[in-house]
N, C-alpha and C positions, 0 to 999 in steps of 0.2 A: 539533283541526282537523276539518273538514268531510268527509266520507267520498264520494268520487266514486270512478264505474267506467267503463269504456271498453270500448266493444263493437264489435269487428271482424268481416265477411264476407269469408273469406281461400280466395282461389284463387291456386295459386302464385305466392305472396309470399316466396319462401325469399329475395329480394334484402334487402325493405327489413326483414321481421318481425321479425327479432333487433332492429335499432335501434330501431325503435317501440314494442316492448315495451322495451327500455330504457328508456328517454324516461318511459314513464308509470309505470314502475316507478318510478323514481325520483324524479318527481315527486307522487306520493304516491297512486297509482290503488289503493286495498282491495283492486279483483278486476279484471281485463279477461278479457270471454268473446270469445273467438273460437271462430267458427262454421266450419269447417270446409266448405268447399263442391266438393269433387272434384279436388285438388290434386295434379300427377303430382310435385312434386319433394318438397322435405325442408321444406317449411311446418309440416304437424302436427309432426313433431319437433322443431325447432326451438320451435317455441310452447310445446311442455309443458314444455320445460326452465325457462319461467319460474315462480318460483314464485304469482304471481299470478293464474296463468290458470286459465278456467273454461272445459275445451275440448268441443266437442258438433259433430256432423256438423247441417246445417241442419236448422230445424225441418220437420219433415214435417206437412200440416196436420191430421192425425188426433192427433199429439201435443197443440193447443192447447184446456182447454175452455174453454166461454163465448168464443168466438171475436166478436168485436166485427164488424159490419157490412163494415166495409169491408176489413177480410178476408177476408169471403166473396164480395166484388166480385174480389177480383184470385185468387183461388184458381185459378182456372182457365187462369193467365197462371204457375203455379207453376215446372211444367216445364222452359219455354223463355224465360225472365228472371229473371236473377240478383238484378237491383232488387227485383224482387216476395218474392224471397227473402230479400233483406239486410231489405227492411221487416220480416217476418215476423218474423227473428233479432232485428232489435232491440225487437219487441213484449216478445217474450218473454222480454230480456234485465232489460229493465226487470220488469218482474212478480218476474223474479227479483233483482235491485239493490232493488228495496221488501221484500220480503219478507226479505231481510239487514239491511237497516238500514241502507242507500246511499242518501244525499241523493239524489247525481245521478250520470246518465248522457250521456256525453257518447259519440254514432252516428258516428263518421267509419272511412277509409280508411289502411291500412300508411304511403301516401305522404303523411301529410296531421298536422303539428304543431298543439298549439294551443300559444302562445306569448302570454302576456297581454302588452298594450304595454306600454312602458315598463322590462322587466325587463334589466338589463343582463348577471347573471348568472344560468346558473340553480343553486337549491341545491335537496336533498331536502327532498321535502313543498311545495315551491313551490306548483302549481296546488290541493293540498288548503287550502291559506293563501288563494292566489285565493277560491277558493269560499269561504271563511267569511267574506272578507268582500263576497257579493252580497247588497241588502237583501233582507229575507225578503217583498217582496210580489212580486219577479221571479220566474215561472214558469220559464221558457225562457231562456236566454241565444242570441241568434242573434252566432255567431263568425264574422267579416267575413272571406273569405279575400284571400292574395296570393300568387303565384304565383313561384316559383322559377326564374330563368335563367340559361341555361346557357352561362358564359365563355370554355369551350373544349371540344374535345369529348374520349370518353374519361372521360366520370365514372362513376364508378363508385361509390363512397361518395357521395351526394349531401345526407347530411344532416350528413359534414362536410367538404364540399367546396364547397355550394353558400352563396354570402353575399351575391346579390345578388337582389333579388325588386320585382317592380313596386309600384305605387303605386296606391290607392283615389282618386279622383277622381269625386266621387258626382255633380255637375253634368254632366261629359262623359259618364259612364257615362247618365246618362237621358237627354241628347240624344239618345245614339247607341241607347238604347231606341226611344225616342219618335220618332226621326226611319225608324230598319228599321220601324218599327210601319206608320209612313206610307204611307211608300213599298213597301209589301207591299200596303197596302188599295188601293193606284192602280195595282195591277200589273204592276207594274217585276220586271223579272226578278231574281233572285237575284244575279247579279255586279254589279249596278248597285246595289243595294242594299249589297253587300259595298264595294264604288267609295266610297259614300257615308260609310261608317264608316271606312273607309279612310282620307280624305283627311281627314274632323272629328278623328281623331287626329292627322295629320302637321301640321294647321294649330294644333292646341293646343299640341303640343309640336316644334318648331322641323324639321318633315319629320327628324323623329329616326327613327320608326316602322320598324321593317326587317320587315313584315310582310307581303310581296308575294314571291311565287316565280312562275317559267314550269313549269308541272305538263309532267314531263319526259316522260310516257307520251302527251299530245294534246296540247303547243303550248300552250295556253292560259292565262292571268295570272289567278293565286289570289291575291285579296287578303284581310287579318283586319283587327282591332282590336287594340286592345292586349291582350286578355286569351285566349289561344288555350283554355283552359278555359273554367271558368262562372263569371261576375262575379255573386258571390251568397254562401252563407256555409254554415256546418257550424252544429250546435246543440247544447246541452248541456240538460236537462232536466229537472225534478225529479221523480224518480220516484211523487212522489203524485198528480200530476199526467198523469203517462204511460198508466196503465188509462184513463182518457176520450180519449184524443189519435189518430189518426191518422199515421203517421210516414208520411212523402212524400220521404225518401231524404235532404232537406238539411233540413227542420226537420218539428217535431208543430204539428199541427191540429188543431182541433177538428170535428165534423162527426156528423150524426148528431143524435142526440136533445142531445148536447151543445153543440150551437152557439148555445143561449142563452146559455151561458158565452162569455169570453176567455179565451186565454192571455195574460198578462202579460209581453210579450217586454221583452225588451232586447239591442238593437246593441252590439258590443263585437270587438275586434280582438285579435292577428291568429291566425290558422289558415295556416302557411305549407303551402301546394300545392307538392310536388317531382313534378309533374306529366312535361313534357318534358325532363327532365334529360341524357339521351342517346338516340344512334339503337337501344340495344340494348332499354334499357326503352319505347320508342315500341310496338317492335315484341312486347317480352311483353304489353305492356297490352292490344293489339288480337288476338293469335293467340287470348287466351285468353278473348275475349268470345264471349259466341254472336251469332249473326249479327243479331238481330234489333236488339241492342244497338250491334255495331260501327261503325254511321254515323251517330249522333244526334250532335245540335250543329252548330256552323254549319262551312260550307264550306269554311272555311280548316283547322278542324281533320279533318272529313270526306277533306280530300283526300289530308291528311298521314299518315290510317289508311291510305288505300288507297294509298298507296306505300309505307309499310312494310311491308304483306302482300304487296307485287306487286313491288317491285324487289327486283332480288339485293343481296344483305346488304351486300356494299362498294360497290355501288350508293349503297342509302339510306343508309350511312356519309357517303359524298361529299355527298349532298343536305342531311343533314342540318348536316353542317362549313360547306357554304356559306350555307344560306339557314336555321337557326334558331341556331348559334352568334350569342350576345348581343356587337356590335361598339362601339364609341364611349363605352363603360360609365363615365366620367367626364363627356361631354355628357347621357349620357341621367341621368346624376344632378342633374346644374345645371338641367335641363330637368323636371326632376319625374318623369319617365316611370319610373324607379329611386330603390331604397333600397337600402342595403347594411346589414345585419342580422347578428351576429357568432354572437349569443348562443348560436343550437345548434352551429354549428360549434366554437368553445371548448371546449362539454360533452363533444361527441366526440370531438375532441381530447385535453383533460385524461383522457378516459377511457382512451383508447389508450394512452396513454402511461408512465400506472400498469401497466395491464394488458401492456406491452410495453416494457419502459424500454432495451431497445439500439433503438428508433426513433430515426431519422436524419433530418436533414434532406429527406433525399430520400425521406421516406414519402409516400403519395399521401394522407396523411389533415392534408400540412402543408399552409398556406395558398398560394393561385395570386392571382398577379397579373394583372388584366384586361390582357386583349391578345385579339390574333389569337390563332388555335390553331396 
């Protein structure tokens, strides 16, 4: 089987990092390095107990030599952006995955699966199996995401609790490009633009869209799209490949003296996103960003940071039970908007249940039925 690795930049992860190192342990990862990046809870320990892992605090940039171009463009952005640092970590992960004798490396995040389509269960060595068979003139693999929502509120396990995740619609998704694009160039304020993407989803899929809330700090009506993350993908890369590349946080580039090359991509699904899974994780994922980070992406998700930083905790509980709890989850399936996806919940489950066999029905790691919360 083909030999791949997995390179994480972990700041208080102690939620998801046990199960994600799971996940690619056992689906056949040689080595995952995680990069340690100032973690107040029990992350690093947690992660060394796997035996897989390859642990180092971020690279500092006196550690790398022959530092490539365009890390000495963002060097100076080292400090105060974590991005700039997760690039860095996974330079140098890769240099390390080649130098082992790791095909590939594949850059993602604690909340973020890759799940090849198609797989109905998963067994050990699965995604090393994947990989052996991608043809050998693919460089890149760019992994299409989808995003994970939330049936009720209250999760807590969400990689085996969550089974229900949106849908790829690549013509609507570049309408609603190409139409914000537009309507940016002629002016139109930001809500109007949001208005517009708004409505091209509820008129695709049957005004299913529950993506509008009244922003309870100024009155005002926040609207989204269907994807309150980034409609875009995670990547996996061959490490022979990765010393020329440029890593840009969701895939490598080329750039520099090497842009007379390509890389040889190829689209491929899915990377499931356990993104907005509850009001408790909304609210780690933004305390722990530095500020410079904490408001990028569009407005609807913008808004929903600055409410979990600014309202009181059973506040943005309530906010959140009402306006991003997923409703009608049998329309929004006949309607395309939803897929329900079993495969990692199963794995977590079977796994518990070895690992705990007086589990009862009433564990919260057994399966929920769409409803109200």
């Amino acid at each position: 089987m083909t030999d791949f690795a997995v390179v994480f930049t972990l700041k208080d992860e102690a939620a998801l990092i046990s199960r994600a190192l799971d996940y690619y342990h056992f689906t056949g990862a040689r080595q995952i390095y995680c990069f340690f990046d100032g973690s107040s809870d029990h992350t690093e320990e947690i992660a060394r107990r796997c035996p897989v892992v390859v642990s180092n605090t971020s690279i500092q940039p006196h550690e790398i030599e022959h530092r490539p171009q365009w890390i000495e463009e963002i060097l100076p952005r080292w400090n105060t952006n974590a991005d700039v640092r997760k690039r860095i970590n996974a330079h140098y992960a890769a240099r390390l995955a080649f130098k082992s004798g790791i095909e590939w490396l594949v850059v993602i995040d604690p909340d973020e699966l890759f799940l090849p389509v198609g797989l109905d269960r998963l067994e050990r060595g699965v995604l090393s199996s994947y990989f052996d068979s991608v043809d050998p003139a693919v460089d890149q693999l760019l992994i299409k995401n989808i995003e994970a929502v939330p049936h009720k509120s209250g999760i807590v396990e969400p990689f085996a609790e969550c089974v229900y995740f949106t849908r790829r619609h690549a013509v609507t998704h570049f309408a609603a490009r190409a139409g914000r694009a537009a309507l940016r160039r002629v002016g139109l304020r930001s809500s109007a633009v949001d208005l517009y993407e708004n409505l091209l989803y509820n008129l695709r899929f049957r005004f299913l869209l529950n993506r509008e809330f009244v922003d309870p700090t100024g009155g005002t009506m926040v609207r989204g799209g269907q994807y309150i993350g980034y409609v875009n993908h995670k990547s996996a890369i061959r490490t022979s490949v990765a010393a020329d590349a440029n890593f840009n946080t969701h895939e490598w580039i080329l750039d520099g003296a090497a842009r007379t090359m390509r890389l040889r991509n190829k689209q491929v699904g899915w990377m499931l996103h356990y993104d907005f899974y509850s009001a408790q994780s909304i609210r780690s994922k933004f305390i722990k960003r530095e500020p410079i980070l904490r408001m990028n992406g569009r407005n609807y998700r913008n808004t929903i940071a600055r409410l979990a930083l600014e309202l009181p905790a059973a506040d943005f509980d309530r906010f959140f039970c009402v306006n991003l709890v997923e409703r009608q989850i049998e329309q929004k399936i006949s309607a395309g908007l939803l897929q329900r996806i079993d495969v990692v919940q199963n794995y977590f489950r079977r796994a518990h249940l070895m690992n705990c066999p007086e589990a009862t029905t009433d564990d919260p790691l057994e399966p929920d039925h769409p409803g109200n919360p």
